[in-house]
C-alpha positions as CSV (number, residue, x, y, z in Angstrom):
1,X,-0.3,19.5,-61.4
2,X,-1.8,16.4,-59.5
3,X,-5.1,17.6,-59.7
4,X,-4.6,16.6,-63.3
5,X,-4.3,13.6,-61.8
6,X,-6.7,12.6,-59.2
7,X,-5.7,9.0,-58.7
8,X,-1.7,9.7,-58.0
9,X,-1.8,11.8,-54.9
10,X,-3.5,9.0,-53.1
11,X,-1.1,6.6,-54.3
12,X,1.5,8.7,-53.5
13,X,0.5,9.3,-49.7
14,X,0.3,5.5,-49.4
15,X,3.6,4.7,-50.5
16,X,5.3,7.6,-48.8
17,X,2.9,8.1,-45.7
18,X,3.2,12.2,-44.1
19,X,5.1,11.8,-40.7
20,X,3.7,15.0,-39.0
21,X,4.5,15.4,-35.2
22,X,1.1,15.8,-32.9
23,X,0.6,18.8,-32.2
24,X,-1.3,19.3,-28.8
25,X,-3.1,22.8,-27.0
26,X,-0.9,25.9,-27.1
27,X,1.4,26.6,-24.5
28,X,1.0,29.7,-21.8
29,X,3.9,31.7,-22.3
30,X,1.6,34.4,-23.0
31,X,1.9,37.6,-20.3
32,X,-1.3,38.8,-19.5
33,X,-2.7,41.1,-16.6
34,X,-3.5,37.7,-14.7
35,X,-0.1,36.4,-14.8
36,X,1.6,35.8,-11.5
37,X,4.2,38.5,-10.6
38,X,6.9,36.0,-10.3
39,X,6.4,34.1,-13.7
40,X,6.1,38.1,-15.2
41,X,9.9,38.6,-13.7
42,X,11.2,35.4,-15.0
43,X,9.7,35.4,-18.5
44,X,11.3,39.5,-18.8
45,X,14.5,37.9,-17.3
46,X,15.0,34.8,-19.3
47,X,14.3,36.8,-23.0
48,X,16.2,39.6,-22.0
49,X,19.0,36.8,-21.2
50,X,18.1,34.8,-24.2
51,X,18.6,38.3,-26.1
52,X,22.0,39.2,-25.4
53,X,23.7,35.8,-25.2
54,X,21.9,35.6,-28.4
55,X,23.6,38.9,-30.1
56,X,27.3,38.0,-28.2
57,X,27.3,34.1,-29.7
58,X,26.3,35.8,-33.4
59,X,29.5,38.7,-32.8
60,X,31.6,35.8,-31.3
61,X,30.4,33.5,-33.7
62,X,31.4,35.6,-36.6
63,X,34.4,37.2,-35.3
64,X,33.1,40.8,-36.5
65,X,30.7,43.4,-35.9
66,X,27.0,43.2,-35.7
67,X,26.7,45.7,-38.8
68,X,27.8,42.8,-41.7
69,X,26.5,39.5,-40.5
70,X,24.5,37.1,-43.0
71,X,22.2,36.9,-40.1
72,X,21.6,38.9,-36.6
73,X,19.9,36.1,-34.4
74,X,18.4,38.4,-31.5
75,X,16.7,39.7,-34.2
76,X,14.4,36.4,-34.5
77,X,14.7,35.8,-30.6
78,X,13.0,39.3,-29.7
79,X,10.6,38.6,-32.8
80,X,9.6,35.3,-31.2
81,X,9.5,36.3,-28.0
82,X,6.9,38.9,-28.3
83,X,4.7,36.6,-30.5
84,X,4.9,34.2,-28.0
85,X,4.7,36.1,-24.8
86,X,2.8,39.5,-25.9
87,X,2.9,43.1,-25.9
88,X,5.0,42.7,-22.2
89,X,8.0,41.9,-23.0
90,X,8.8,44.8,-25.1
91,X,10.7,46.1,-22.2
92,X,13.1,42.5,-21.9
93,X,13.8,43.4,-25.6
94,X,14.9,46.7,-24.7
95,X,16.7,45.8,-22.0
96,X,18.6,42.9,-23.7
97,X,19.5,45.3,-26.7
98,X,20.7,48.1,-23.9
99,X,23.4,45.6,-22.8
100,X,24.6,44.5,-26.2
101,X,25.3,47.9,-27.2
102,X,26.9,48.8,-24.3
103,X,28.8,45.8,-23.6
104,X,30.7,45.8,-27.8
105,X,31.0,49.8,-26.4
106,X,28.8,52.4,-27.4
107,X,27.2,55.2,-25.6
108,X,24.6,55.1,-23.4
109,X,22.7,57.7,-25.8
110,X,23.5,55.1,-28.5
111,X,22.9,51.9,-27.2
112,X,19.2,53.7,-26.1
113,X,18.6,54.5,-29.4
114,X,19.7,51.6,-30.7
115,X,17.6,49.2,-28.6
116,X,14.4,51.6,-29.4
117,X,15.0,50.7,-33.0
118,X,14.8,47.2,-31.7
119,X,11.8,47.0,-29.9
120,X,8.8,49.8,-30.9
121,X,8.9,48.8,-34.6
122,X,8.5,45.2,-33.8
123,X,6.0,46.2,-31.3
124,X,4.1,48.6,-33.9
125,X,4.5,45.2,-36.8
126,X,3.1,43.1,-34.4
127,X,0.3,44.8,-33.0
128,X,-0.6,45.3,-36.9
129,X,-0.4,41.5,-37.5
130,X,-2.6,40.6,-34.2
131,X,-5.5,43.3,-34.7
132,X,-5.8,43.5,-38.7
133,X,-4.8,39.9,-39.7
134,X,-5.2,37.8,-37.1
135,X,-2.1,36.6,-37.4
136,X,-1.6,32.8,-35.7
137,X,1.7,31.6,-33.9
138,X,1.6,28.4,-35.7
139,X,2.3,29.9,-39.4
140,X,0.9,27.5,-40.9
141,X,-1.4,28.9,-43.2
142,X,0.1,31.0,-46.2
143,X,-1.5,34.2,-44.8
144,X,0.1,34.1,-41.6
145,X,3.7,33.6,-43.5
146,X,2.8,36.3,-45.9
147,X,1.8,38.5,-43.0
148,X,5.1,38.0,-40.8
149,X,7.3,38.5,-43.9
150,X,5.7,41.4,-44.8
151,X,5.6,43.7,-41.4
152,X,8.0,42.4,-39.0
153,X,10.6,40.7,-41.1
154,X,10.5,43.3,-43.9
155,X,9.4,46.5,-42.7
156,X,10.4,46.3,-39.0
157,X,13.8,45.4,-39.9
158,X,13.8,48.1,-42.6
159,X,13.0,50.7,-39.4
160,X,15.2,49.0,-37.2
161,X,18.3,49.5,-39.7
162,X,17.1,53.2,-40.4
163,X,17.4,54.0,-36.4
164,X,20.1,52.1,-35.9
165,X,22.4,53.0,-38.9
166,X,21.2,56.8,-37.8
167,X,22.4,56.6,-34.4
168,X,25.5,55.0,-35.0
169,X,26.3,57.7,-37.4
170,X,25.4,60.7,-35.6
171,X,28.1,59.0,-32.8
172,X,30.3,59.5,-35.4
173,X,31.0,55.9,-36.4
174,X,31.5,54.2,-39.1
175,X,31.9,57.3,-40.7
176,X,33.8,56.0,-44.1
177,X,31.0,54.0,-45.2
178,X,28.1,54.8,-47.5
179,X,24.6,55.0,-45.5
180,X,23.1,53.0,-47.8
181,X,25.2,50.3,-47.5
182,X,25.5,50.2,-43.7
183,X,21.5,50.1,-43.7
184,X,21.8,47.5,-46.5
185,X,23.8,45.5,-44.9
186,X,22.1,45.8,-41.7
187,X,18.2,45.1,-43.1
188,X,19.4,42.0,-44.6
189,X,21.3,40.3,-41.7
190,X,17.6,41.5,-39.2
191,X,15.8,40.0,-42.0
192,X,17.7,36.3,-42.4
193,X,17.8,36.7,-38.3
194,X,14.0,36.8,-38.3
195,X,13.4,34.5,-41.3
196,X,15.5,31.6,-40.1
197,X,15.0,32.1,-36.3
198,X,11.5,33.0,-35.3
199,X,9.9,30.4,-37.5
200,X,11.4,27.6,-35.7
201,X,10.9,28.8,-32.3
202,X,7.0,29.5,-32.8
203,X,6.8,26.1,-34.8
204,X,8.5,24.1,-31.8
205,X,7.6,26.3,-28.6
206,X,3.7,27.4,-29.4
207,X,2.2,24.5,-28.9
208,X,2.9,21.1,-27.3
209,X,4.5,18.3,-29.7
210,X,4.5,14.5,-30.0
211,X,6.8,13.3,-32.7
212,X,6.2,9.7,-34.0
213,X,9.3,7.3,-34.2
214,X,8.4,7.1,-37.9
215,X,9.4,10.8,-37.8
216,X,12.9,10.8,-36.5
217,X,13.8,7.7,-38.6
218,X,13.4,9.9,-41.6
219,X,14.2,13.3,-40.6
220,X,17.5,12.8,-38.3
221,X,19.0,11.3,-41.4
222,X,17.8,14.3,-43.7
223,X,18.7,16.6,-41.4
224,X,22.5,15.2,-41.3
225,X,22.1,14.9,-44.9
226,X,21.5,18.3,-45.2
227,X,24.6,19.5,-43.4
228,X,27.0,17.3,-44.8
229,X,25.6,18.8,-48.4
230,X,25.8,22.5,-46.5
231,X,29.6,21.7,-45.8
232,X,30.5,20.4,-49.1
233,X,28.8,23.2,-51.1
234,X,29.4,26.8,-48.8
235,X,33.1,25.3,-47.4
236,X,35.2,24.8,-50.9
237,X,33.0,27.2,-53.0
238,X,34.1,30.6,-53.0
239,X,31.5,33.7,-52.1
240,X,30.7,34.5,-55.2
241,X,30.0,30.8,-56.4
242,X,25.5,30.8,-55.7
243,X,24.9,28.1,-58.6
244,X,25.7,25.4,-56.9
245,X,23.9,26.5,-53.6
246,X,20.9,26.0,-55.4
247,X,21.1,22.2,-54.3
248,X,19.5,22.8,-51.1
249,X,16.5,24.0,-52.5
250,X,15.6,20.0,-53.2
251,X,16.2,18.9,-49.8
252,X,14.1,21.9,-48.5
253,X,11.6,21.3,-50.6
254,X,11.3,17.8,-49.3
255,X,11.7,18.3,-45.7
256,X,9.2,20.7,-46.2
257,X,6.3,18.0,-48.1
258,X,7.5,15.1,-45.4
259,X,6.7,16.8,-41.9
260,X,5.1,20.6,-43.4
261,X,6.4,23.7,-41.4
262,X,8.5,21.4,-38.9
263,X,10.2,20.3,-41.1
264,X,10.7,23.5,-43.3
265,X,11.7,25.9,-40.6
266,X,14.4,23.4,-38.8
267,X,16.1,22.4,-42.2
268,X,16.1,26.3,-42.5
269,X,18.0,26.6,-39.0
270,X,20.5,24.1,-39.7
271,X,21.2,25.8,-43.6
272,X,21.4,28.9,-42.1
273,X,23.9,27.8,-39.6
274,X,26.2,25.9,-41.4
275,X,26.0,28.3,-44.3
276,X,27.4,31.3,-42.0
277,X,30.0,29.3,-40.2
278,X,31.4,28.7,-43.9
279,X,31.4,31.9,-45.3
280,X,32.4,34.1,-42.0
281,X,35.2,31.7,-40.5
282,X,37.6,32.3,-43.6
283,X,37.3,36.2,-43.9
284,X,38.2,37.6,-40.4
285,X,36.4,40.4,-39.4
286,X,34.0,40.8,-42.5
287,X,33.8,45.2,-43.2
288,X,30.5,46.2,-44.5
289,X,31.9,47.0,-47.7
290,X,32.2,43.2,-49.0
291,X,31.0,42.3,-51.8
292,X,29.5,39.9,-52.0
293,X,27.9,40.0,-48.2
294,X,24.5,41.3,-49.8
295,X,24.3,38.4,-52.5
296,X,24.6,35.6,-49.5
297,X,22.0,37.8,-47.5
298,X,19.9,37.4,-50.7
299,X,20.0,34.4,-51.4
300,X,19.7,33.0,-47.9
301,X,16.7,35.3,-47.4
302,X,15.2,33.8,-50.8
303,X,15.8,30.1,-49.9
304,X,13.7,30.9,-46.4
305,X,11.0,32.3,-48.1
306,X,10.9,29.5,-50.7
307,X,10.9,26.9,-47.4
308,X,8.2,28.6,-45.6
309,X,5.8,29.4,-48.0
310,X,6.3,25.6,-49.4
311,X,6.0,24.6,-45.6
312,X,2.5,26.7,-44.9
313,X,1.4,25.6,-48.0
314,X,1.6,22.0,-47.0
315,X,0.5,21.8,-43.6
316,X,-2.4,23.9,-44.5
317,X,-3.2,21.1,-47.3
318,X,-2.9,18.6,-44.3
319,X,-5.6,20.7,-42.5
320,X,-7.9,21.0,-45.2
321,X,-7.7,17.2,-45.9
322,X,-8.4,16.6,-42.8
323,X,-11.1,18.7,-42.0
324,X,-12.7,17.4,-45.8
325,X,-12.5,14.3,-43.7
326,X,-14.3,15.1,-40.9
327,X,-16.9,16.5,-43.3
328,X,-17.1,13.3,-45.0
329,X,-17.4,11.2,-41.7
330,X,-20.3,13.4,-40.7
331,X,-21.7,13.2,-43.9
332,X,-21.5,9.6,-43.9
333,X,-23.2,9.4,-40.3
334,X,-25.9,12.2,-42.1
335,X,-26.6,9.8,-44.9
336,X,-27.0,6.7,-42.4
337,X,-29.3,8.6,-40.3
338,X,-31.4,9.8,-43.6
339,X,-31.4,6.0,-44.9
340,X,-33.2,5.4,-40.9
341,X,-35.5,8.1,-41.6
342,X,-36.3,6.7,-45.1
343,X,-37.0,3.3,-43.5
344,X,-38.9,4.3,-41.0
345,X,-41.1,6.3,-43.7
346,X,-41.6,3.7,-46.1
347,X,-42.3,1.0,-43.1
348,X,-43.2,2.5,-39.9
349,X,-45.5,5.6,-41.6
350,X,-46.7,4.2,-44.7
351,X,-48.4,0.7,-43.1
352,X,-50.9,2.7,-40.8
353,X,-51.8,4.5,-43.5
354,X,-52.1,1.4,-45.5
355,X,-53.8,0.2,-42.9
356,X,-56.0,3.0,-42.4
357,X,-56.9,3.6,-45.6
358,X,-58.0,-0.3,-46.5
359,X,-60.5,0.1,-43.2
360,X,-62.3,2.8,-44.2
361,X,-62.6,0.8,-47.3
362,X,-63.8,-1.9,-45.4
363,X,-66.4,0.1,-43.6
364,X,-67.6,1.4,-46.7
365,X,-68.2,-1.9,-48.1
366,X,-69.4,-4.1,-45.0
367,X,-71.6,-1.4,-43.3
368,X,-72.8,0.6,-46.3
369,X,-76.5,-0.1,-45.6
370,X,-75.9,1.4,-41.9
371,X,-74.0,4.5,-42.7
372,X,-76.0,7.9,-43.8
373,X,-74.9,10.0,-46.3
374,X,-72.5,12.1,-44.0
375,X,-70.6,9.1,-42.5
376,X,-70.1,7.5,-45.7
377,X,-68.9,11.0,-47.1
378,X,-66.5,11.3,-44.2
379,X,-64.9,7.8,-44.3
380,X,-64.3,8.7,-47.7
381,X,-62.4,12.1,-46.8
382,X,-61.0,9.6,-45.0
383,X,-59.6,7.4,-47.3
384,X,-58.7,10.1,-50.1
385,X,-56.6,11.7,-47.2
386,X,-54.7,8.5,-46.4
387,X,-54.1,7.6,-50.2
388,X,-53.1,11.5,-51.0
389,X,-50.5,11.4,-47.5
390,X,-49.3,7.7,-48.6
391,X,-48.5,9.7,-52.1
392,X,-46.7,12.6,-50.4
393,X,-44.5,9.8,-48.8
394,X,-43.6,7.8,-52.0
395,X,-42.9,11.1,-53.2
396,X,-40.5,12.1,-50.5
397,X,-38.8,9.4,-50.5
398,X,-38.1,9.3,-54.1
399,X,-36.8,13.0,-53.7
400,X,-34.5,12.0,-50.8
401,X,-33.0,8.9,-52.8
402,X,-32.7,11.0,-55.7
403,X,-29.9,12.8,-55.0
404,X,-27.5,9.8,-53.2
405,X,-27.9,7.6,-56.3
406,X,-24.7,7.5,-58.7
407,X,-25.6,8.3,-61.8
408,X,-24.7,6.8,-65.1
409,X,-23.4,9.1,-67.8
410,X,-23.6,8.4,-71.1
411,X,-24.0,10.3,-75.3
412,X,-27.3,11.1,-74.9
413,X,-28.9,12.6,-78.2
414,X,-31.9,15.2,-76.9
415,X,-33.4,15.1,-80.3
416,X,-34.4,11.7,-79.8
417,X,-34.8,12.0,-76.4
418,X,-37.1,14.9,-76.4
419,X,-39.2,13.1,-79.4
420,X,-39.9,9.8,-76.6
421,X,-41.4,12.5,-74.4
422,X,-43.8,13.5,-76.7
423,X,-44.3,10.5,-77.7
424,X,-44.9,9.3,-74.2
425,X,-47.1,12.4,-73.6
426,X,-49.9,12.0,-76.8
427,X,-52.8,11.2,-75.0
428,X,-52.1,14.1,-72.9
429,X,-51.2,16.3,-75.6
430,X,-53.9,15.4,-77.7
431,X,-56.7,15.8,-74.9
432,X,-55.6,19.4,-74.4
433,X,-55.5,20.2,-78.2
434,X,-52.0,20.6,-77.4
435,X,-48.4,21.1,-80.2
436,X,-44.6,20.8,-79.0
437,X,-42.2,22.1,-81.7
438,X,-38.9,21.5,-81.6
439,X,-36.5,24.9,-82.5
440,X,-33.8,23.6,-84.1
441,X,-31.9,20.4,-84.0
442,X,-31.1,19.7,-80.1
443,X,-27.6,18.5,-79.7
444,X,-25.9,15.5,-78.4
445,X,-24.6,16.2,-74.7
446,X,-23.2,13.7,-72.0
447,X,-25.9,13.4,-69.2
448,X,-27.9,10.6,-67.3
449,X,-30.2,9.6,-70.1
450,X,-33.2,8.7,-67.2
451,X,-32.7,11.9,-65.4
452,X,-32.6,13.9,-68.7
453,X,-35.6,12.1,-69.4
454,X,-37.6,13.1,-66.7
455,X,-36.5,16.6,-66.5
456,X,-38.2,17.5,-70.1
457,X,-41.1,15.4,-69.4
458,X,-42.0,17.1,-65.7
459,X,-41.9,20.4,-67.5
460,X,-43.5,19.5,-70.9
461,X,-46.0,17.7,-68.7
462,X,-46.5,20.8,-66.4
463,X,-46.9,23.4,-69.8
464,X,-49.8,21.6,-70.7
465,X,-51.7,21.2,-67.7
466,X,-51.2,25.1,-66.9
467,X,-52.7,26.2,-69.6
468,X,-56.0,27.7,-69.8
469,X,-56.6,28.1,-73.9
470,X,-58.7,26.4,-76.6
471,X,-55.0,25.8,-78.0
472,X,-52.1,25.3,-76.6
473,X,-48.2,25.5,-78.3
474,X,-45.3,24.2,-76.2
475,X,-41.4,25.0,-77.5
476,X,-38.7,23.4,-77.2
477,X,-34.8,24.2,-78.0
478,X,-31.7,25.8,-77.2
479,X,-29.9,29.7,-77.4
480,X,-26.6,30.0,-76.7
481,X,-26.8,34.1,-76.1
482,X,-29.0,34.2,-73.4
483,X,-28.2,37.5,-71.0
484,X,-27.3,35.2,-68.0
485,X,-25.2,32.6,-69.1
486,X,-23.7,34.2,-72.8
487,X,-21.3,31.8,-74.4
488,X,-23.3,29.2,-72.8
489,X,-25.9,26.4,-74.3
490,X,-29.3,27.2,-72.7
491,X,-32.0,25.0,-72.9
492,X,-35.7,26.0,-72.8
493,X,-39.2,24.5,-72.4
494,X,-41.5,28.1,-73.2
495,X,-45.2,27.6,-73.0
496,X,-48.1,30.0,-73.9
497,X,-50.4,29.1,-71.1
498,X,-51.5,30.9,-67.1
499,X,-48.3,32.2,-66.4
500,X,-46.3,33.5,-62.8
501,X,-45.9,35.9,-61.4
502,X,-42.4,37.5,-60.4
503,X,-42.7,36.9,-56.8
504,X,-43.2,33.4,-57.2
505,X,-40.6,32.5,-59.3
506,X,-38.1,31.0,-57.2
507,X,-40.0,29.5,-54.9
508,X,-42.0,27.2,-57.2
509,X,-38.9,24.9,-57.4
510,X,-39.3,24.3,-53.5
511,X,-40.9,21.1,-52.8
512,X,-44.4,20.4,-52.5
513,X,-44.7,24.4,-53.6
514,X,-48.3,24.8,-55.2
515,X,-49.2,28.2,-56.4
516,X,-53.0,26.8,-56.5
517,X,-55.5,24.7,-54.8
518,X,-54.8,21.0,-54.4
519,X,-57.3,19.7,-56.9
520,X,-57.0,22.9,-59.7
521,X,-55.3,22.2,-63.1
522,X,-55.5,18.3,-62.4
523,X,-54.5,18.1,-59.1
524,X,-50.8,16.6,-58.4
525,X,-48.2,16.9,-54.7
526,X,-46.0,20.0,-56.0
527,X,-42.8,18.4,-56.6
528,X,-42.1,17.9,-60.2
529,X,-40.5,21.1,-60.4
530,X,-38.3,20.6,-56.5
531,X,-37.3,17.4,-58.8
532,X,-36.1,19.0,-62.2
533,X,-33.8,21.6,-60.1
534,X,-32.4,18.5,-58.3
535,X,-31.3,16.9,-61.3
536,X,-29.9,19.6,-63.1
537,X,-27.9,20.8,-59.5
538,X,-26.4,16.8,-59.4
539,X,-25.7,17.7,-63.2
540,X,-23.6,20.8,-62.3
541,X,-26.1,23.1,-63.8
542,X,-28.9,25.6,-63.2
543,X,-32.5,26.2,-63.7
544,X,-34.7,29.1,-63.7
545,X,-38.0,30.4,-65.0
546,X,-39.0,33.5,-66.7
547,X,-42.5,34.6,-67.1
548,X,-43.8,38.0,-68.0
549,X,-46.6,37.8,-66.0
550,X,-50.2,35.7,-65.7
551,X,-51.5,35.0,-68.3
552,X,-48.7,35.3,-70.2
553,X,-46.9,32.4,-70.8
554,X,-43.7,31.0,-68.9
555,X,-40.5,29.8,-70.0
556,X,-37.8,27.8,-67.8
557,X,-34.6,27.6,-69.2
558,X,-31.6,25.3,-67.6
559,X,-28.3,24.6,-68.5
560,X,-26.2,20.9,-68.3
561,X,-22.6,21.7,-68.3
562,X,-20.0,19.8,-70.5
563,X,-16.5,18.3,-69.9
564,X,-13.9,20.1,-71.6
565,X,-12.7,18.7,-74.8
């Protein structure tokens, strides 16, 4: 909605600047075949560790069973963990899951199983993101969040529940519930565990970070904010009461436009937690037949999406603006270096020429009775070379200015306009027993009047030079069906004269583009046409020419866009 409204975001990012922490080269968790073999057994060690105190604090945490939790945090840990470190800690994850299961007291064939369904499909999700997506740790582009909701949180955790929910079964427990719900509930608590967790660890642990002070004055009291709110909304509402949870969404929301994904995914973490401590500590051990479990799952799920799409969406704003300002600064430096090349052509080049040209004058003049026929005649080559060069340059110079100058729009009728071109161009018209007509009435259209101007008279002026008949007619007007642009007003300037050929079509608008010697059809430097298609471009519109053939006539047609009523 504010690019309705061009002139409030500015304001807006003035009087509440964006706090975003530094954020400096990535960090080398990543295993690769180069990595020393002591680092390799501490990184398998440490997320395998990380792992299973991860899966006992969520069982002691909730006083239950892993089956029916709002959220299963190894879930995010082994997620993290193998974006961050690669395809080689698959076998930590395992190994952590291995223990869990065997430690709350399944079977070894179990627990196997079980920590399979843990590992492989996140391994499988992962390798998809990294070779088809190119997936990046820092999530901060909407197609990476997109991507990582899509395979790992959503379809790994769907294949985790099915081999976990299968094992359990065929081990002959939790025999008394329906599958679907055990999966259910299951999916859901991998999903929130991989929603709420992984963000925030890739966010905080991919790359180095260096928070302004501006940025904890804000966000420490937000974030404390945010749990006192948590407390007073999940601790006296009861399980089934979601309206009032939606009250979070605002202070997610604006975590998430303050500091982007940093602060999105860590407002998310603290929700998460304070949210489960209030709805697990009250009910015991929670069976996987409650109620109102999957609604919570839900909703928490929805409220991290809604976070870290908001979050991505934000922070890749940030990096666009920034990189439109490292366009503009080099575009800046561009336009100072083209205003040195323009002074250095209109002082350095065009004075020896001057200079060069006004001697060969002189000779002419001073030692005309010494000179034969052939020095005289070269002196002169001379001098018409220097003038025509000096002409190039004015030229060239008035192309390059051409398209940094603001231009001043204005009603501009094209009747009347149109009419001062002809007007401007009798003595021309009449020396080449030449007509314009005028199809139609032309309308009135908001344009640069001057530019406008010079547009009809470089291609009025060009139809009657190339033209090789006793009689020449020139049109003028408008269609608003042509075959390229239907719906759209058209203009035209259609002549009856030498015609181009197809191949040459295009490139006549380059400049100094002559399809004909330099003195033929009145001579001239080949860039009235280069000209026109500048204008109409710094209008917003297009230009080409249509011509059946030589001698056939040509017609160029352009269009000059319209604001919207």
């Amino acid at each position: 909605m504010l690019d309705q409204y061009p002139n409030i975001a500015p304001k807006l990012e003035v009087m509440f600047p964006l706090y975003y922490p530094q954020a400096g080269p990535p960090r080398s968790f990543y295993l690769t075949e180069k990595t020393g073999f002591s680092q390799v057994i501490l990184t398998l060690f440490s997320v395998a560790a990380l792992y299973f105190v991860a899966s006992k604090a969520t069982i002691l945490w909730i006083d239950g069973i892993p089956q029916a939790t709002l959220l299963w945090l190894p879930a995010g840990v082994a997620l993290a963990a193998l974006l961050l470190c690669g395809y080689r800690v698959v076998p930590a994850i395992f190994a952590g899951s291995l223990l869990e299961n065997i430690e709350v007291g399944h079977a070894i064939m179990v627990s196997t199983a079980i920590a399979f369904g843990h590992s492989l499909p996140l391994l499988l999700c992962v390798w998809v993101m990294r070779r088809f997506f190119d997936f990046n740790n820092d999530i901060k582009r909407l197609k990476d969040v997109l991507v990582i909701i899509c395979f790992p949180v959503l379809l790994g955790s769907a294949l985790n529940a099915a081999i976990g929910i299968t094992s359990i079964r065929l081990a002959g427990f939790q025999a008394g519930v329906p599958l679907s719900a055990l999966w259910r509930h299951w999916w859901l608590g991998n999903i929130n565990g991989a929603l709420f967790v992984t963000p925030v660890l890739l966010v905080f642990l991919n790359r180095k970070l260096s928070f302004p002070a501006a940025f904890w004055r804000e966000s420490v009291p937000l974030m404390i904010g945010l749990a006192v709110l948590c407390t007073a909304i999940f601790g006296p509402l009861p399980p089934e009461e979601v309206a009032g949870r939606f009250l979070i969404f605002p202070l997610v929301i604006l975590a998430a436009y303050r500091f982007g994904q940093y602060g999105a995914t860590f407002t998310l973490l603290i929700t998460v937690m304070t949210a489960t401590w209030w709805l697990m500590k009250d009910t015991g051990i929670p069976g996987v037949d409650a109620e109102n479990l999957p609604l919570q799952q839900i909703f928490m799920a929805t409220l991290a999406m809604t976070g870290l799409f908001l979050g991505a969406a934000i922070s890749e704003r940030q990096s666009l603006e920034q990189q439109l300002r490292q366009y503009t600064m080099a575009l800046e430096r561009s336009n100072q270096e083209l205003d040195d090349f323009t002074y250095i052509v209109s002082h350095d080049l065009k004075e020896p020429l001057r200079g060069l040209k006004s001697f060969s004058q002189f000779l002419l003049e001073d030692y005309e009775d010494k000179l034969d026929e052939a020095g005289k005649n070269k002196l002169h080559v001379i001098s018409g070379l220097a003038g025509r060069l000096d002409t190039l340059l004015d030229t060239l110079l008035y192309y390059s200015r051409l398209g940094r100058a603001e231009m001043a729009i204005s009603e501009t009728s094209l009747e009347e306009l149109v009419r001062n071109v002809i007007a401007m161009l009798s003595i021309s018209l009449k020396e080449k027993n030449t007509t314009v007509e005028i199809h139609g009435k032309l309308p009135v259209i908001r344009c640069n009047r001057v530019r406008i101007q010079e547009v009809f008279q470089n291609l009025i002026s060009n139809a009657i030079k190339y033209n090789d008949r006793a009689e020449n007619k020139i049109e003028v007007g408008f269609v608003t069906d042509h075959p390229s642009k239907p719906g759209e007003t058209v203009f035209y300037v259609r002549d009856h004269g030498i015609g181009i050929q197809e191949k040459y079509l295009k490139t006549i608008f380059n400049i100094f583009r002559r399809l004909h010697a330099k003195d033929a059809y009145g001579g001239g430097t080949g860039s009235g046409l280069a000209i026109v298609r500048k204008i109409i471009t710094q209008h917003g519109g297009e230009v080409w020419a249509e011509s059946k053939g030589e001698g056939r006539g040509t017609t160029f047609f352009f269009t000059i866009p319209q604001p919207a009523d």
